[in-house]
C-alpha positions as CSV (number, residue, x, y, z in Angstrom):
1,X,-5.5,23.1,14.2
2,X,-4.6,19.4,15.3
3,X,-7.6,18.2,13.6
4,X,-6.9,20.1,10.5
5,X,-3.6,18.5,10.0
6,X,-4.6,14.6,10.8
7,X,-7.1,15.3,8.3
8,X,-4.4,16.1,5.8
9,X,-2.1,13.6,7.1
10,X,-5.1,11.0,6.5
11,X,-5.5,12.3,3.1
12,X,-2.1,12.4,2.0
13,X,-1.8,8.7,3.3
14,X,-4.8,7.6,1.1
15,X,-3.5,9.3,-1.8
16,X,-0.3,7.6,-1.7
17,X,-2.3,4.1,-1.0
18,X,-3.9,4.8,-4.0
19,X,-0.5,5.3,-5.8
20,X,0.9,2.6,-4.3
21,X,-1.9,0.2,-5.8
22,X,-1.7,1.5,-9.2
23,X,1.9,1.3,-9.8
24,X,1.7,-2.4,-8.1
25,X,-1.0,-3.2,-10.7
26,X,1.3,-2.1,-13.7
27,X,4.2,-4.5,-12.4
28,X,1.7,-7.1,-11.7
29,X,0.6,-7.0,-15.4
30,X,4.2,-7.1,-16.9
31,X,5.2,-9.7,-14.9
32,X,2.2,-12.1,-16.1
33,X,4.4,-12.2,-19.1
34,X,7.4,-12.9,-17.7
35,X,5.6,-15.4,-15.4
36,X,4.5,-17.4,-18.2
37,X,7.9,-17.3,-19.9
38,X,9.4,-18.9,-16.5
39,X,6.8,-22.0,-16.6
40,X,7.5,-22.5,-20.3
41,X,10.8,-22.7,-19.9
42,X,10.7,-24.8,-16.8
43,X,7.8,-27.1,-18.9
44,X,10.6,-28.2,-21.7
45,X,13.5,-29.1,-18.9
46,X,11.6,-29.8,-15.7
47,X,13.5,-27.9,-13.4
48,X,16.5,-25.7,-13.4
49,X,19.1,-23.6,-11.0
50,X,17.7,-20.4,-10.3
51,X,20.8,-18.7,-11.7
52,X,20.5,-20.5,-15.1
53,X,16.9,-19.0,-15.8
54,X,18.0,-15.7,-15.0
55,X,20.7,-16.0,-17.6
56,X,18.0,-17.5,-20.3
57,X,15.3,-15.2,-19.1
58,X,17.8,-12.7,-19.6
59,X,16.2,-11.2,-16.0
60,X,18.4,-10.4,-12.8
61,X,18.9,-13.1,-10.3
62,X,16.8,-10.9,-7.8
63,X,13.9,-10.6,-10.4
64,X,13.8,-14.2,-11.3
65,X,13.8,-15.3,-7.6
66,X,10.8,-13.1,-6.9
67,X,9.0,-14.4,-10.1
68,X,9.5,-18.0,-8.6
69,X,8.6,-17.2,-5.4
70,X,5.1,-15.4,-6.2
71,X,4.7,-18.6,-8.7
72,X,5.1,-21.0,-6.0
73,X,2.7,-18.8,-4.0
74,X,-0.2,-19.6,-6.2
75,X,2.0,-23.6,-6.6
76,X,2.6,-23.3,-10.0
77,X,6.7,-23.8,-9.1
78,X,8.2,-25.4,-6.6
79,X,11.4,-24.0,-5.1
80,X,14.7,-25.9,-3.2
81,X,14.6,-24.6,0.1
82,X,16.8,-21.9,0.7
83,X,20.0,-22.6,2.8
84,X,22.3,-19.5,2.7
85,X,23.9,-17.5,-0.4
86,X,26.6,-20.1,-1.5
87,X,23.1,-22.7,-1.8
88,X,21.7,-22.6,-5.6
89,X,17.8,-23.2,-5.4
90,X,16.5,-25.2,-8.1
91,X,13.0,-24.2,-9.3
92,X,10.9,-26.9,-11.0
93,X,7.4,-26.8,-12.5
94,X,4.0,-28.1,-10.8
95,X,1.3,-29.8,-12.4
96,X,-0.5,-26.4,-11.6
97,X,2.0,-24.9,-13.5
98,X,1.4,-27.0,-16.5
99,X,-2.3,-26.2,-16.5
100,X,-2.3,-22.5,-16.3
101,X,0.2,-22.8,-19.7
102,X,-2.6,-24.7,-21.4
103,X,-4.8,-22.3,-20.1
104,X,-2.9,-19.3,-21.4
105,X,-3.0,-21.5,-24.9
């Protein structure tokens, strides 16, 4: 009986793994969009408060900080550091930045 239900347990754990990696894959692919339109927008003025692209981006402050932050992952942006909630981060583009918008071109 014990062995019956880690077996189900195991399964319903893989299952939702495999759910879990599809629906990541979906919001990985919209956000490629929205990733580019962050660098484009950081490519004609630099750099930028964090607020200010989420107001141009038209994107909530949360979203645009996670954009940023997966984009400075891979060093396309480069991001203030962060030094509380009344601190505004400033987000700027990279040179790696600037070369995957030619590549996307």
């Amino acid at each position: 009986m014990l062995a019956r239900l880690k077996r189900i347990a195991l399964t319903a754990i893989g299952a939702i793994g495999l759910l879990w990696k599809a629906v990541g894959g979906k919001r990985h692919a919209r956000s490629s969009a929205e990733t580019l339109r962050v660098l484009r927008l950081l490519a004609t003025h630099t750099s930028a408060p964090v607020p200010e692209l989420a107001s141009r981006l038209k994107l909530s402050t949360h979203e645009t900080v996670r954009l940023l932050t997966d984009l400075e992952e891979r060093g396309a942006v480069k991001l203030s550091p962060d030094h509380g909630i009344e601190h505004v981060r400033i987000a700027a583009i990279t040179q790696a930045g600037r070369d995957q918008i030619a590549q996307a071109a």
